[in-house]
N, C-alpha and C positions, 0 to 999 in steps of 0.2 A: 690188482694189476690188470691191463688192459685183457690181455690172455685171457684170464679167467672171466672176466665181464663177456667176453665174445664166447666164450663154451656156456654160457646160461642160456636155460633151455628157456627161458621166454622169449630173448633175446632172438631165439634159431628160428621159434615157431612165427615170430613175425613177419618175416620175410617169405616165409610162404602161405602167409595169407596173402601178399599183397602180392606176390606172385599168381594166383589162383585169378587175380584180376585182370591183370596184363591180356589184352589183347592184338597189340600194334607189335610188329615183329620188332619195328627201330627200339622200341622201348624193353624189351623183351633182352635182343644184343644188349644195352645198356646195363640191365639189370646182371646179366650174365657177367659182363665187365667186372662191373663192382664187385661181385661174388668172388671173384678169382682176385681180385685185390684186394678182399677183406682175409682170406685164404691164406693170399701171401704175408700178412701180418701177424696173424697170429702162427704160419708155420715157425715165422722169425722170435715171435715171444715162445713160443716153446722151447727152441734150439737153446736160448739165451738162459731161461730156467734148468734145463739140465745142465748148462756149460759151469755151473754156481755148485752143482749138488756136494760136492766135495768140501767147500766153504762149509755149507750149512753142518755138516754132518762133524766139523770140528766144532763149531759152536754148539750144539748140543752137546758134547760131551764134555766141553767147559762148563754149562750148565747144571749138569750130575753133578760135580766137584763141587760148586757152589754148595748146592741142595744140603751137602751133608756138614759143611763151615755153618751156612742159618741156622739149621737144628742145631748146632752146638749154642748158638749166639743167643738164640732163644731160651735154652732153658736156665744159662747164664743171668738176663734176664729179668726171667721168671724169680729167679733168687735174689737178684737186689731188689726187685719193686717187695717181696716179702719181708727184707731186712726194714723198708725205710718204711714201711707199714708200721712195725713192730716199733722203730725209733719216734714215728711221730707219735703213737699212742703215749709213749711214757712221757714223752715233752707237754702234751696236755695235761698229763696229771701232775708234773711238777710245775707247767704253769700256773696251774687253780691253785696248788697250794703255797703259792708267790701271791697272787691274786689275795688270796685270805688272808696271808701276813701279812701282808700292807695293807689290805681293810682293819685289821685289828691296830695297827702302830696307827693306821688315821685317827681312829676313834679314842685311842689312848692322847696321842698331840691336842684330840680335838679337847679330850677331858681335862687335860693339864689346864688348856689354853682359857679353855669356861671357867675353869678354877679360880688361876690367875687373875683374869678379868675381874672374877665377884672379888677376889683378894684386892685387886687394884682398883675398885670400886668403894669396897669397903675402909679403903687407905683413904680416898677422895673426900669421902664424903664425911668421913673424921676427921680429917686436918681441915678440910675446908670451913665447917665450922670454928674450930678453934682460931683460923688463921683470920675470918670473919670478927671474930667478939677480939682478938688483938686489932686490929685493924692493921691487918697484914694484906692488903687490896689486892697486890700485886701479886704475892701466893696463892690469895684466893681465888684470882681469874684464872694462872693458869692449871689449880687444881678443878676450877671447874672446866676449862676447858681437855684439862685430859680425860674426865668421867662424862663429856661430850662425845670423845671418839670412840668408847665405850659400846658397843651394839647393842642397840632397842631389845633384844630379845632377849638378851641375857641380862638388862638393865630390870626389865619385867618379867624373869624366870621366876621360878619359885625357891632355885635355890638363895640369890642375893634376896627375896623375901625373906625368908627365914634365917639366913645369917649376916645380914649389911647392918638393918638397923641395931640399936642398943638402947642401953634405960636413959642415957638422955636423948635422943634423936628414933623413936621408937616408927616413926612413918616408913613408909614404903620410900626406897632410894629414890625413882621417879618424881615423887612430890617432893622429896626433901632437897633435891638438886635442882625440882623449878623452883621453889620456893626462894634457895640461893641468889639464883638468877636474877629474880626478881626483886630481892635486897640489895643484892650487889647493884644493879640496873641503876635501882632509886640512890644508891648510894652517890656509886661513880656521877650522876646527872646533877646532883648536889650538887658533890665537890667542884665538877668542870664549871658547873655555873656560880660558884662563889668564886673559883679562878679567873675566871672573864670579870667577875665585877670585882675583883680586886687586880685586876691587868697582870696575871702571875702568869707569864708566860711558860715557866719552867710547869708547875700544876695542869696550866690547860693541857698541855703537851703529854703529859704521866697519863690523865684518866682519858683523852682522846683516844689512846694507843689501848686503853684496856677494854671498848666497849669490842673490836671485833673479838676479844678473848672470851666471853661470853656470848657468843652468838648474835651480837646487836650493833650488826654494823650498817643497816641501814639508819638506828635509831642515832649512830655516833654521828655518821655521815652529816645527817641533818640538826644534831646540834651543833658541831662545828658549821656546817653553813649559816645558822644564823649568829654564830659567834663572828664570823670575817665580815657577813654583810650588818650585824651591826658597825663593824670598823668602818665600812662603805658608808653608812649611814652618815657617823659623825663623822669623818673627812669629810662629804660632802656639804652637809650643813656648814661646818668650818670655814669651808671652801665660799659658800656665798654670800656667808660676813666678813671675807674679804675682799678687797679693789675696791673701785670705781663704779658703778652699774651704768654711769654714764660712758664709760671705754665701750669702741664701738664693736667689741669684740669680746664684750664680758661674760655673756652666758655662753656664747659659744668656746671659750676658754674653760668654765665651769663646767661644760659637758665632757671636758677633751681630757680635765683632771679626772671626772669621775669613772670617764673610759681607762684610764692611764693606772688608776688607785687598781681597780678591778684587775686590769693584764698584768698587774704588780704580782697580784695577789695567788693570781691563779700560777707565774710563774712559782712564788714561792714556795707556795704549801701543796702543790702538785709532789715534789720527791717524799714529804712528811708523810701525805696522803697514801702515796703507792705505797710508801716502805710497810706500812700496820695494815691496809688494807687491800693492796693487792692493784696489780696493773688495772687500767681501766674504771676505776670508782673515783677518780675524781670529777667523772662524768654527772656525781649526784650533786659535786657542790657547783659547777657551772651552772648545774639547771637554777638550782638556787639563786647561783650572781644573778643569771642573766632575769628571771625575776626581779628581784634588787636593782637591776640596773632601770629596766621599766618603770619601777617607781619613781627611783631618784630621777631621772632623764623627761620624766614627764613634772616631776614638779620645776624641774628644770624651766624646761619648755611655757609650763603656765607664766614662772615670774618671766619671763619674756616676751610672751604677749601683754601682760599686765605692762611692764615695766615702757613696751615699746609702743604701747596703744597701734598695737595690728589692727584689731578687729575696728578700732575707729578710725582708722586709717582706708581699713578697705571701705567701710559705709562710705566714706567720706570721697572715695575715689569711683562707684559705683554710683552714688548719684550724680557725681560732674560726670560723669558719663551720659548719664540719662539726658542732664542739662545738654552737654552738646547734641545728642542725638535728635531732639526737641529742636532746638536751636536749629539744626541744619534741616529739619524737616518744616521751617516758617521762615524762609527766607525773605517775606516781604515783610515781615513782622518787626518794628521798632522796638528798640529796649525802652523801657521805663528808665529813669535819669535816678527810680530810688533803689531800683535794683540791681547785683551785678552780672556781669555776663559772666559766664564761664572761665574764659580767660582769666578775668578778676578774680572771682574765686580762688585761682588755681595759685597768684601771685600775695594774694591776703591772708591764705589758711596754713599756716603751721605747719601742721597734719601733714601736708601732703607736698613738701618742698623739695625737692628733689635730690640736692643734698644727701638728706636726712632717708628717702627712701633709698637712694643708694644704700649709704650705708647698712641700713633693715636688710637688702636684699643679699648685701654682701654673707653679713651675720647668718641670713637663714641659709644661704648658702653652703657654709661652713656645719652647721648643724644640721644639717644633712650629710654631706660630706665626712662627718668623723661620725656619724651612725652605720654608714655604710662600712668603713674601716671596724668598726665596733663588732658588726655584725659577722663581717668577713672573718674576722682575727674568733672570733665564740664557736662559730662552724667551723673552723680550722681546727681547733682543741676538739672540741665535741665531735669530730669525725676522727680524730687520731684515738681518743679513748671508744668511741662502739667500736672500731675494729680491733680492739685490741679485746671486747669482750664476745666477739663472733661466735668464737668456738668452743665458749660454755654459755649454753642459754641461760643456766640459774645463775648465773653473776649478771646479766644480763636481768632479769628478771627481778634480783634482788635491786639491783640499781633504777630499774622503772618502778620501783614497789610504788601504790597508789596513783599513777599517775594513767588518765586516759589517754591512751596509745593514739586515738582519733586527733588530739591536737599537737599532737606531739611527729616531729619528721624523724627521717630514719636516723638521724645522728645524735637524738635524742631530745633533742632542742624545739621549742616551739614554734607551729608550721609560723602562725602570723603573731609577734611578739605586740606588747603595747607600744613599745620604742617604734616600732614600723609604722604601726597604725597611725602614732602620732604626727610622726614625719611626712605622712603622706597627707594628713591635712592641713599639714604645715607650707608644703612644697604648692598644695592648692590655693592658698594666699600667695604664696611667692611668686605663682606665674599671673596671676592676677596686677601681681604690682608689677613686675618685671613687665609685663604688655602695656602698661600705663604708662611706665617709665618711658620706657622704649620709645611709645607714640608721640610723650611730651618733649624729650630732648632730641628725635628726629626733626621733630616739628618746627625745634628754635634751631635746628644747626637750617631748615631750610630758611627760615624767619634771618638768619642773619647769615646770610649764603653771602659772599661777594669773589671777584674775577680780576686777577691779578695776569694781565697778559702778561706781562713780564717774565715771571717767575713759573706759570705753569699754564699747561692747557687748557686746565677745569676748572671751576670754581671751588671754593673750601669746603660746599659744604659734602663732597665726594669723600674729603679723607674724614673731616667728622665724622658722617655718617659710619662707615664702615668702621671705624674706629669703635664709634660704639654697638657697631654688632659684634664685630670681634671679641669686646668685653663680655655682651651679653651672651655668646655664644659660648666662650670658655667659660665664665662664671656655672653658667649650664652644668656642664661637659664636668666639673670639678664636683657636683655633686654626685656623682658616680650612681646616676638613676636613668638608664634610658628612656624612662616617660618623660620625665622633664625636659631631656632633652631634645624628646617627640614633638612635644607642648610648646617647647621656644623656639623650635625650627619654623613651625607652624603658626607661631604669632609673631616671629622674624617675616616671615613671609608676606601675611597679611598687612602691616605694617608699611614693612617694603613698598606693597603693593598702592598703600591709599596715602601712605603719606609722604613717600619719593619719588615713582613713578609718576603715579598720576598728575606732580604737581609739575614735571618736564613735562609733560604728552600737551597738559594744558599751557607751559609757557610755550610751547611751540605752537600751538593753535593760536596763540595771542600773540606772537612775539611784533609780527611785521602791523599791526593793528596798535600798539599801543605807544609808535613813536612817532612825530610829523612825518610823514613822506609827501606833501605835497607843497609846502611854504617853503617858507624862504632855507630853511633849514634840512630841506628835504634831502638832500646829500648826504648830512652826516648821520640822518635820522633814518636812513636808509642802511649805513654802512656798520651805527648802533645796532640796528635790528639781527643784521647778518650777522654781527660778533655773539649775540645775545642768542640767537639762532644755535648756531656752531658750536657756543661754551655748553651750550644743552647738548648737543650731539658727540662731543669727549665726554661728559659726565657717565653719558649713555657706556662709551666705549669700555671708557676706566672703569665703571660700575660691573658691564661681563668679565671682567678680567679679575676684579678684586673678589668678585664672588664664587669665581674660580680658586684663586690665594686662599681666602679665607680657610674653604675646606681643606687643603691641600697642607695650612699653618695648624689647624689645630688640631687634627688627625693624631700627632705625635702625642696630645694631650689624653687622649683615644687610648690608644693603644699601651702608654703605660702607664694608663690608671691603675686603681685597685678598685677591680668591681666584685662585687656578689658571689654572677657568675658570669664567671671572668669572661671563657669565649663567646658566650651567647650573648652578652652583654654587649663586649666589643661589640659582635657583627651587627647587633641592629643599632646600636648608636652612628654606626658608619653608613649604616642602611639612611638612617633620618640625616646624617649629613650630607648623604648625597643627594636625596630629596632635594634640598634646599641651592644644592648645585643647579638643576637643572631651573632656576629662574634666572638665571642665567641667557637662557634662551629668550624669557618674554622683553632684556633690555636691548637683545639683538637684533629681536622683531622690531620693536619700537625704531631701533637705531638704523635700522635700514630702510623703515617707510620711511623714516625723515630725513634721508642722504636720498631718497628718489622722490623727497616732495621739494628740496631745496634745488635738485636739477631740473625738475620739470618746470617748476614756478619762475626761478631765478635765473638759471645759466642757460637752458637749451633756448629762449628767446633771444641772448645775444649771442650764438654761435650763426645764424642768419647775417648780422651786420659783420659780424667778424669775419669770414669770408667775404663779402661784400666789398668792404674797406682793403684785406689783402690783395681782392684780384681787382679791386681798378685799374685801369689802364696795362690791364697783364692780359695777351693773348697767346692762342697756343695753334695758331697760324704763322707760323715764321719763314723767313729770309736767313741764311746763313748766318749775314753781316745780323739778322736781329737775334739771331741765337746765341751769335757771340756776345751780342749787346745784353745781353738778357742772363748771360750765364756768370757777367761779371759783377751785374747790379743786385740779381737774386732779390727782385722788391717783392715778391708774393711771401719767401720766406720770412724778409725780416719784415714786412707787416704783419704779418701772422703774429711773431712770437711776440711783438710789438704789443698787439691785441692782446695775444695769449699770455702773457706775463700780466698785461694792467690786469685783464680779466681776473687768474686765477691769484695773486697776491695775496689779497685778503683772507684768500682760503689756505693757503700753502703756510701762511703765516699761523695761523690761529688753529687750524684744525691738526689733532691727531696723528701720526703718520696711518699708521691704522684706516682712520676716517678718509684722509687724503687719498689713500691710495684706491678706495671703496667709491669715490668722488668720482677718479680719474677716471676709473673703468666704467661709471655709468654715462660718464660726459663723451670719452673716446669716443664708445657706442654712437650715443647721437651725434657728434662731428663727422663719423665717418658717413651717415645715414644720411647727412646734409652734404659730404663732401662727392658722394657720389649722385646724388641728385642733381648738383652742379655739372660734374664730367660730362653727365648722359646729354646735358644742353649745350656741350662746348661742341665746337668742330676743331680738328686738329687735321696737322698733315705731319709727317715725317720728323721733321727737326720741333715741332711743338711737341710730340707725343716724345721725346728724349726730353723735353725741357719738362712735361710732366712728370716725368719718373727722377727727375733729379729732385724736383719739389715735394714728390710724393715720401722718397727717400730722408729727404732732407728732415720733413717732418716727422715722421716716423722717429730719428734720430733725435731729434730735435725733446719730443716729449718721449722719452726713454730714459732721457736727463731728468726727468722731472720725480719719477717717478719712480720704487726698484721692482714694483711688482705689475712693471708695462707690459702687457702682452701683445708681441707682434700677430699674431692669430685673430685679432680684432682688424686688422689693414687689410685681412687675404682678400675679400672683395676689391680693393683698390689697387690689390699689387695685381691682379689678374685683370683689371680691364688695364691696367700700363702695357700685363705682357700682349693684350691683344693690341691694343695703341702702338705699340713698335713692330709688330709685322711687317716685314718688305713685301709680303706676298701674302695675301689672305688664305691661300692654300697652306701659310703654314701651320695653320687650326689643327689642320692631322697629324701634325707632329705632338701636340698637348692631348690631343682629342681622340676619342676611339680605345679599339682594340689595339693597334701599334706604339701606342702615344708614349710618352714615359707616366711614371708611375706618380700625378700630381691629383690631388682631392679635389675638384673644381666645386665652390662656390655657386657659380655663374651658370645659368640656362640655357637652352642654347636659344632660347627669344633672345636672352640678353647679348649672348654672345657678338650674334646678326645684330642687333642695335648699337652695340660698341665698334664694333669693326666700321659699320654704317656712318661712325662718325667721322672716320678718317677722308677726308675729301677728296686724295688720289686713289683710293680705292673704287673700283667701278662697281655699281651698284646692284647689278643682277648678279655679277659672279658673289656677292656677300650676302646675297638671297639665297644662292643655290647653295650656297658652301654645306649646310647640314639639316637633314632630315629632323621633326621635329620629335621622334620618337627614335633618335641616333642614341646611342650611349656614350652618355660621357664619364661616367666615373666607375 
């Protein structure tokens, strides 16, 4: 309490130390102050502690009264913690002697049970014999397999020592029950194999089911696997002493049986398999098929190259390659009259008829294509059976018995099969020819190109061509291998590139050079050219566009294929088809240098006369009476379109809309670049500069008709020297111009501005000099 803090004598004797220091009286009062105000608080806590004493002095003697209730409570107690002393001791001693009881009843259960055992050992291994020498099979597996579950320890005790064996089976039970095993083993492997070669289905099935009963269920596993793929075998064989070999789809049918024989099989004997040996072990006979399948699928594959003379197909297409490469590297070099050219070969040799490579490509196509389905459909199985043995490693263990884990993927199946290996050198001939092909039947769709104005914008060989990428692309795309379809997008390309491209880019460079334009026929040899010109410049257009379609058509064949693996597969095949989109760009490039080498060359040299011819005898100087004269006859307009129709006809007719409208806007451009070069030499006064802006309007309107993607934003130049040309007062500049102006984008300079105003002849000529600063703002 505060009180008692203030009666502490260390407390008292501080204050007069520091009293002993004071010197200054003011400080001194002060100190005295406090003193009698420290004085005053603790008289107050004292008064406050006696006003209480009465309180206190009942609670203590509510306290006595306690004191003597504890003591009692205490010794209270004192007497239970001695009681529960006493009861836990004797519960330890009748728990130990619980404890021993049931030690003893264990070792008695345990006795009976060891007993039992060597009794139920001793049963096994006497009937098993006997059931053995009857040929009681079926007894005897599963007497041996109940002296299997038997414990090792008490199989090699000393008691079953001394009491199991007898005078005729006098061995040790251990050797006399492998020995079983091992008769039986031999036995069962017998019979199953005189089953299979007598086709007793009902036998194979008996001793199938008895090898896990003795322990040897990997050994059964793998006779039955060669018991189905011998079935595989002769089906197969079977299979390719029937048809045609000449059907253009023989072996690839032959592959598709022995995929089909195999998904049969594994359907079938999958519930047989589980039911005798257990979820997940039909994993041992797949690894087998898919072995099996590797063989049959490759001898497959040889009689097809054999059958289909590939490999002298491709010699035969790798040196006419060489030949042309030669060929175009001695362009001054004459043929021998006893030799043939390339071409010739290509039309004289069998081998390599186009036809007949189709077909090959189609075929290898296909066999590829149902190895991938093959493959998909074995990893499907083979992933459904290892998860089903995850969570016992020794079944797991048992079903990889001898096999190296390194070649083997995690589903059990192996990483790179022969069937893979094969198809992948297989698919290496196939884009070799599929690029041969390709460049050969581009080649004649260009070789016999021809231009049907009537009927279409482009010439024929637009829709061939693409027609047969589209083939060549989905044919691709159907073998469900993203390299291949890496490979043909990339020799699509190249292709594209030398044998369609290149040969527009050069008929354009040749076009207007290889018909008369200067005899007597020069008109139409002229008009030939243009057409011949322009059908290259839609080819161009159609070509960005279809190779836009293309991706866009066969995406769907993409997306629900059956691949490998499935999404990574998609996404890069989609990745290589879009690759092939973007060349797309190099026909746009093309087609737009050649729509501004057709304006520069062609059209911007008659847009000079054509203005020329419109504004004869047209001034923009006028008299009321010639305004009205002028406003009636409109000769500038209908010369124009006069010009402006003959002019663009040919074009409006033959080209594109696309192309026309791509036309218009580079021609616009330079019309209007000519048309104000014009204005800036005219003089005008009041009623001309209204008769300009009708004609300016007019046209404007005029080719807006022409065209739907006209952009008036190409006239602002012309419509702004109109609005200066109709000014009543050159001061109205500050109406457009400036900080006040309204809110218009000017074009126009203000040099220019001063030079167009300047044109007006009632305007006076210093006040159009002074009108604006040259560093004024105008926009």
């Amino acid at each position: 309490m505060p009180a008692i803090d203030l009666l502490d004598t260390t407390k008292r004797d501080e204050p007069s130390r520091r009293y002993e220091e004071l010197t200054n009286v003011d400080d001194i009062q002060e100190c005295l102050r406090l003193i009698d105000e420290e004085e005053t608080r603790i008289d107050a806590s004292l008064d406050a502690m006696l006003s209480q004493e009465i309180q206190l002095d009942a609670s203590l003697e509510s306290f006595s009264l306690l004191r003597e209730q504890l003591t009692e409570l205490q010794q209270n107690a004192s007497q239970v913690t001695i009681t529960v002393d006493k009861t836990s001791q004797l519960a330890e001693v009748i728990s130990q002697k619980v404890r021993q009881l049931d030690q003893e009843q264990s070792r008695a259960r345990q006795a009976i049970q060891y007993v039992e055992d060597v009794q139920e050992l001793k049963y096994c291994v006497a009937n098993l014999q006997e059931a053995i020498e009857k040929r009681e099979y079926d007894e005897a597996a599963l007497l041996l397999q109940r002296a299997s579950k038997i414990d090792s320890a008490i199989l090699n005790g000393s008691l079953a020592e001394f009491t199991v064996p007898t005078s005729e089976h006098p061995d040790h039970p251990a050797k006399t029950l492998s020995d079983a095993k091992t008769n039986l083993f031999n036995i069962f492997s017998t019979r199953f194999d005189d089953a299979v070669a007598q086709r007793n289905q009902v036998d194979i099935t008996r001793y199938f089911k008895l090898f896990p009963l003795i322990n040897c269920q990997t050994e059964g596993l793998d006779k039955y696997s060669r018991f189905v793929c011998n079935i595989i075998r002769a089906r197969c064989a079977e299979e390719l002493k029937t048809g045609t070999v000449s059907a253009p789809t023989y072996f690839a049918d032959a592959l598709t049986r022995l995929f089909e024989n195999i998904a049969v099989i594994i359907d079938q004997h999958q519930p047989l398999v589980e039911l005798h040996y257990g979820k997940g072990k039909m994993l041992r006979v797949i690894q087998r098929l898919q072995e099996e399948s590797d063989s049959q699928s490759v001898t497959i594959v040889d009689k097809f190259l054999k059958a289909r003379r590939i490999e002298s197909k491709l010699v035969e297409i790798q040196c006419l390659l060489i030949s042309m490469v030669r060929a175009s590297n001695t362009p001054g070099k004459t043929t021998q009259t006893n030799s043939a050219s390339p071409a010739d070969q290509e039309t004289t040799n069998p081998l390599i008829e186009p036809r007949q490579l189709d077909a090959n490509l189609y075929e290898l196509s296909l066999l590829c294509q149902r190895s991938v389905l093959f493959n998909s459909f074995l990893n499907e199985r083979a992933t459904e059976q290892m998860r089903l043995l995850e969570s016992d490693e020794t079944e797991k263990e048992m079903v990889m018995k001898g096999k190296d884990r390194r070649f083997y993927s995690d589903n059990g199946l192996l990483l790179s099969s022969g069937l893979t290996k094969r198809i992948r050198e297989l698919m290496n001939s196939y884009l070799v020819i599929d690029e041969y092909l390709l460049k050969k039947t581009i080649d004649r769709a260009i070789q016999l190109d021809d231009y049907d104005g009537s009927s279409s914008h482009t010439s024929s060989c637009v829709d061939d061509v693409f027609f047969i990428l589209k083939t060549v692309v989905k044919r691709a795309i159907s073998t469900y291998e993203p390299e291949v379809v890496a490979s043909t997008t990339r020799a699509v390309m190249k292709v594209l590139e030398l044998s369609y491209l290149n040969p527009f880019q050069q008929k354009m460079s040749t076009v207007f050079t290889s018909y008369d334009t200067t005899g007597r026929n020069a008109e139409k040899g002229i008009e030939m050219a243009k057409i011949n010109y322009m059908v290259v410049l839609n080819n161009l257009d159609v070509s960005a566009d279809y190779t836009h379609r293309l991706v866009k058509e066969v995406e769907p064949d993409v997306t629900h294929g059956i691949w490998l693996d499935e999404d990574n597969d998609i996404q890069k095949t989609i990745a290589y088809l879009k690759d092939f989109e973007t060349f797309s760009d190099k026909f746009k490039q093309t087609l737009q240098h050649g729509i501004e080498q057709l304006v520069n060359q062609i059209l911007k040299p008659r847009i000079r006369p054509l203005f020329q011819e419109a504004y004869r005898e047209v001034k923009y100087v006028l008299e009321e009476d010639e305004y009205n004269e002028a406003d009636i006859e409109e000769r500038f307009l209908k010369r124009f379109r006069r010009g402006f129709d003959s002019l663009m006809a040919i074009y409006r007719r033959t080209l594109t809309e696309s192309n026309f409208n791509t036309l218009m806007g580079l021609l616009v451009d330079a019309l209007t670049a000519q048309w104000e070069r014009i204005v800036s030499q005219t003089r005008f006064n009041q009623y001309g500069a209204l008769r300009f802006d009708k004609d300016l309007r007019s046209v404007i309107l005029y080719l807006s008709t022409l065209t739907e993607w006209m952009s008036r934003d190409r006239f602002t130049r012309l419509n702004q020297m109109s609005i200066l040309l109709n000014f009543e007062e050159p001061s109205e500049i500050y109406d457009y111009w400036g900080s006040k102006s309204s809110p218009v984008s000017w074009r126009l300079t203000v040099t220019e501005v001063k030079k167009i105003l300047a044109l007006r002849l009632d305007f006076d000529a210093d006040e159009v000099a002074n009108l604006l600063p040259k560093n004024h703002a105008g926009v």
